[in-house]
FIKOLZA-1660 file (N, C-alpha, C; in steps of 0.1 Angstrom, whole numbers, plus 5000, padded with zeros to 4 digits):
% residues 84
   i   px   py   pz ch aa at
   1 5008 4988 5000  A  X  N
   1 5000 5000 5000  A  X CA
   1 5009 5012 5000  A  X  C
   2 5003 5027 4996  A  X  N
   2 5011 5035 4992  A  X CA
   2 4998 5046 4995  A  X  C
   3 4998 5052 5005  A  X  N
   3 4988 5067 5016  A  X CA
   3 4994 5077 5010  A  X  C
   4 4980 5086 5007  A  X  N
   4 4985 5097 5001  A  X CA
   4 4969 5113 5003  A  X  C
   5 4971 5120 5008  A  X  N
   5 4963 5126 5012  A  X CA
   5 4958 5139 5002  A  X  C
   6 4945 5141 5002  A  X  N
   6 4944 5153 4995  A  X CA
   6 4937 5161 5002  A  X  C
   7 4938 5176 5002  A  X  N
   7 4930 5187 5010  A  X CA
   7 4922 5192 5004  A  X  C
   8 4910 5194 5009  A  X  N
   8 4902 5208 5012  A  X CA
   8 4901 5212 4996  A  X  C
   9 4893 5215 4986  A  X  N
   9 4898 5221 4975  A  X CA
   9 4907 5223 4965  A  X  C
  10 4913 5209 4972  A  X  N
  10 4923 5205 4962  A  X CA
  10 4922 5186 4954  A  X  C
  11 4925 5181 4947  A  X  N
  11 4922 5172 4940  A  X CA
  11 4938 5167 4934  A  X  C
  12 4940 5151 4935  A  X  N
  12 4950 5144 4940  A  X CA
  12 4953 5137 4926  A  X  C
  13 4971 5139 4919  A  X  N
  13 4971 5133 4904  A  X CA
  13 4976 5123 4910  A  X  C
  14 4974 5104 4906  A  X  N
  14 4983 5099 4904  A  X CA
  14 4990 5096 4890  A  X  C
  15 5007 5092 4890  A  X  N
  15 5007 5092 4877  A  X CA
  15 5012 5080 4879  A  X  C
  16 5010 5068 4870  A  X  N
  16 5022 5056 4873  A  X CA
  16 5022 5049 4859  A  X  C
  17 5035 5046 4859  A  X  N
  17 5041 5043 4846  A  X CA
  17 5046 5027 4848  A  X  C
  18 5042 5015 4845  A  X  N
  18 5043 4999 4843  A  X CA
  18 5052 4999 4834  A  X  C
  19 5063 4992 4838  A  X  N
  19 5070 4981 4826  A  X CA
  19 5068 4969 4830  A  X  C
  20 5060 4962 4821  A  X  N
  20 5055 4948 4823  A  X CA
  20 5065 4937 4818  A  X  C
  21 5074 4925 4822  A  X  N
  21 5077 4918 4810  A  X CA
  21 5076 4908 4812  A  X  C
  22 5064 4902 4825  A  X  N
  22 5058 4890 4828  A  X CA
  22 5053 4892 4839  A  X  C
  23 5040 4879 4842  A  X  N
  23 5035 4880 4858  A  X CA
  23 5022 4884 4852  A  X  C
  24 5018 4894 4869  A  X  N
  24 5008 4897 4867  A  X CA
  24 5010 4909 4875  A  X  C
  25 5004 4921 4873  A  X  N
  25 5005 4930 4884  A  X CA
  25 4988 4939 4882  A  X  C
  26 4981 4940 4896  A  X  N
  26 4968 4946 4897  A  X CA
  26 4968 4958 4905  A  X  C
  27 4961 4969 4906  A  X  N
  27 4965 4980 4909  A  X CA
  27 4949 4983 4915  A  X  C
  28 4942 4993 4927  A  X  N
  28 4931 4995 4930  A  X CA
  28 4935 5010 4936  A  X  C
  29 4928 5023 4936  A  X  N
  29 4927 5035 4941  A  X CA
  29 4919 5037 4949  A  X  C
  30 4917 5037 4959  A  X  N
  30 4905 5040 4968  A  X CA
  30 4907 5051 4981  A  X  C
  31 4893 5059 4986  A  X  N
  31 4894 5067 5002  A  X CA
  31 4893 5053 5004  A  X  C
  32 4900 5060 5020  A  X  N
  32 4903 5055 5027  A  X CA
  32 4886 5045 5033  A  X  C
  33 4878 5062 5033  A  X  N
  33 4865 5057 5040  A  X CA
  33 4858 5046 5034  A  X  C
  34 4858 5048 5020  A  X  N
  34 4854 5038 5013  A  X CA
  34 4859 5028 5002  A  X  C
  35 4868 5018 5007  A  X  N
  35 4878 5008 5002  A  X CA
  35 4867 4999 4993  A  X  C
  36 4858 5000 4995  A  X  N
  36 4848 4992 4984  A  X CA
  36 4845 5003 4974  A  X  C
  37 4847 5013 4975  A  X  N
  37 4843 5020 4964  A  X CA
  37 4857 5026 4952  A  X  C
  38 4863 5020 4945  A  X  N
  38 4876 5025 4944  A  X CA
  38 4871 5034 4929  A  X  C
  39 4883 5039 4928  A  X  N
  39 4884 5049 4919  A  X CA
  39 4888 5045 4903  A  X  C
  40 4897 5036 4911  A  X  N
  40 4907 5028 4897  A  X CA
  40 4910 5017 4903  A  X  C
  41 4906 5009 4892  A  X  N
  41 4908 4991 4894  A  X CA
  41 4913 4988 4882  A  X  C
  42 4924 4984 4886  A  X  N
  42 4934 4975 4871  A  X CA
  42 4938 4963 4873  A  X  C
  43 4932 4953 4864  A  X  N
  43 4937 4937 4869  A  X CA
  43 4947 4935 4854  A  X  C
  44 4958 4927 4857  A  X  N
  44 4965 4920 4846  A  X CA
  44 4973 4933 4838  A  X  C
  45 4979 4941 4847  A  X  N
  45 4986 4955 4837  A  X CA
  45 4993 4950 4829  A  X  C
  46 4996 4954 4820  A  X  N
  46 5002 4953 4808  A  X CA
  46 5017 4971 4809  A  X  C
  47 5025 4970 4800  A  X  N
  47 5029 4980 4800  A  X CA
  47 5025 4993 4792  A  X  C
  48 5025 5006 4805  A  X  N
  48 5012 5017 4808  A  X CA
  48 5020 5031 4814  A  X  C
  49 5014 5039 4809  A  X  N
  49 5014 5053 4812  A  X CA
  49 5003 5063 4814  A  X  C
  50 4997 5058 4828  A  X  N
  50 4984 5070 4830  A  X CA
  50 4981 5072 4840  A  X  C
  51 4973 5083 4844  A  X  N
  51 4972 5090 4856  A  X CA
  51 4953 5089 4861  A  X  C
  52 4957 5090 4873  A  X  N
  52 4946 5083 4880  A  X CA
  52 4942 5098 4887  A  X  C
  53 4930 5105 4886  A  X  N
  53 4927 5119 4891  A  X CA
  53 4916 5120 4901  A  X  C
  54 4914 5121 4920  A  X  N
  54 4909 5113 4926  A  X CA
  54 4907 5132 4933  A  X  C
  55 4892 5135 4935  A  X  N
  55 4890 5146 4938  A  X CA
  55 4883 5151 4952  A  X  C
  56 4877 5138 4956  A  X  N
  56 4873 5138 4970  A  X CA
  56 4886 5139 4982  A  X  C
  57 4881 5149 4989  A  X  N
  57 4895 5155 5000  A  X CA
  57 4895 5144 5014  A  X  C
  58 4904 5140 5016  A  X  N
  58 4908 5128 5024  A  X CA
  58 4916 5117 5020  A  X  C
  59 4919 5108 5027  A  X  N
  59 4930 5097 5027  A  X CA
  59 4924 5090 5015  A  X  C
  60 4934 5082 5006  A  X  N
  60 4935 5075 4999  A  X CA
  60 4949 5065 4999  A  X  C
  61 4941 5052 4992  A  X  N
  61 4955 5042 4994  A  X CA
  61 4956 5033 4979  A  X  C
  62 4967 5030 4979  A  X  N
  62 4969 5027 4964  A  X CA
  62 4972 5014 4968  A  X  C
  63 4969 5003 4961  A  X  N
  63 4969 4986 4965  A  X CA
  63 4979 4983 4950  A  X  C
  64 4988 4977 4956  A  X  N
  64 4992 4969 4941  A  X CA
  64 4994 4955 4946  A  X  C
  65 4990 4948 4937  A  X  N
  65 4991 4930 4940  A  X CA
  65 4996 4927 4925  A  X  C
  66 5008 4919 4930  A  X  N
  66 5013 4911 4923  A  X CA
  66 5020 4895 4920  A  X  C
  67 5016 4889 4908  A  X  N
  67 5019 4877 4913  A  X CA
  67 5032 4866 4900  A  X  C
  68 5044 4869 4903  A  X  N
  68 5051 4860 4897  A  X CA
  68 5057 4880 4887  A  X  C
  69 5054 4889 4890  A  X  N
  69 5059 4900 4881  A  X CA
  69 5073 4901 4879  A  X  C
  70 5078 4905 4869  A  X  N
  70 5090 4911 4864  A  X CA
  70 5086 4920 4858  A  X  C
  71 5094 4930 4860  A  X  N
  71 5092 4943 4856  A  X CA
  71 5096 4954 4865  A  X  C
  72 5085 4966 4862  A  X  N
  72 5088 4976 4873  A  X CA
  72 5075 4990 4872  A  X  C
  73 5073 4991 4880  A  X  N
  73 5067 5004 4884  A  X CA
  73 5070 5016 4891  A  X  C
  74 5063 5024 4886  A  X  N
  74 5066 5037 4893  A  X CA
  74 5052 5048 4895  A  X  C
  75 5054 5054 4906  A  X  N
  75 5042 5064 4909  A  X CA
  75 5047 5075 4912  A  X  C
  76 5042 5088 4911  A  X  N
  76 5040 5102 4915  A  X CA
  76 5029 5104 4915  A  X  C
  77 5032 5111 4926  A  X  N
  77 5022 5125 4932  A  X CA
  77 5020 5131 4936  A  X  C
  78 5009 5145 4932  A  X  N
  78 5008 5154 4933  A  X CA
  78 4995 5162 4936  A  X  C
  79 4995 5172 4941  A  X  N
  79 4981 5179 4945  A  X CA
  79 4981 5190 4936  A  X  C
  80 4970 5194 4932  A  X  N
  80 4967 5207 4926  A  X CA
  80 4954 5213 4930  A  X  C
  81 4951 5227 4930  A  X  N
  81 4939 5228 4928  A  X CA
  81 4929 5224 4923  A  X  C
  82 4918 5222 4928  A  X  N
  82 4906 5212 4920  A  X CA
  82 4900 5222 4912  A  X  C
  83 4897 5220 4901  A  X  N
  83 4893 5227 4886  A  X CA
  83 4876 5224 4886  A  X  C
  84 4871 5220 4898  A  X  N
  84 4855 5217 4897  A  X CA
  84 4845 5226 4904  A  X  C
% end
């Protein structure tokens, strides 16, 4: 897991970039409050470049499960003002 907070009028980018070159790797975005309701659910990644834009203010947690993977990933993040 990977906790990442957003404030008040502000709205949360993730960006994460997959190099896949076997396995399996699955990825879920969710608040914290509500882990059944996620944002972004990815099963079976492939190699990827995109951002996950999560606007509700509060905790969020990023799940990656993997099974037998080679490869690699990577995440950033950032806050910006929310544009809504």
């Amino acid at each position: 897991y990977h906790t990442y907070q957003v404030e008040e009028g502000r709205q949360g980018i993730l960006s994460v970039r997959i190099t896949e070159v076997s396995g399996r790797l699955d990825m879920d975005v969710f608040h914290i409050d509500s882990p059944e309701d996620t944002d972004y659910t990815g099963r079976d990644l492939d190699s990827a470049s995109f951002d996950v834009i999560v606007r509700k203010s509060g905790e969020y947690k990023i799940r990656f499960a993997a099974k037998d993977f080679v490869g690699s990933y990577e995440i950033q993040w950032k806050t910006q003002k929310n544009t809504d």
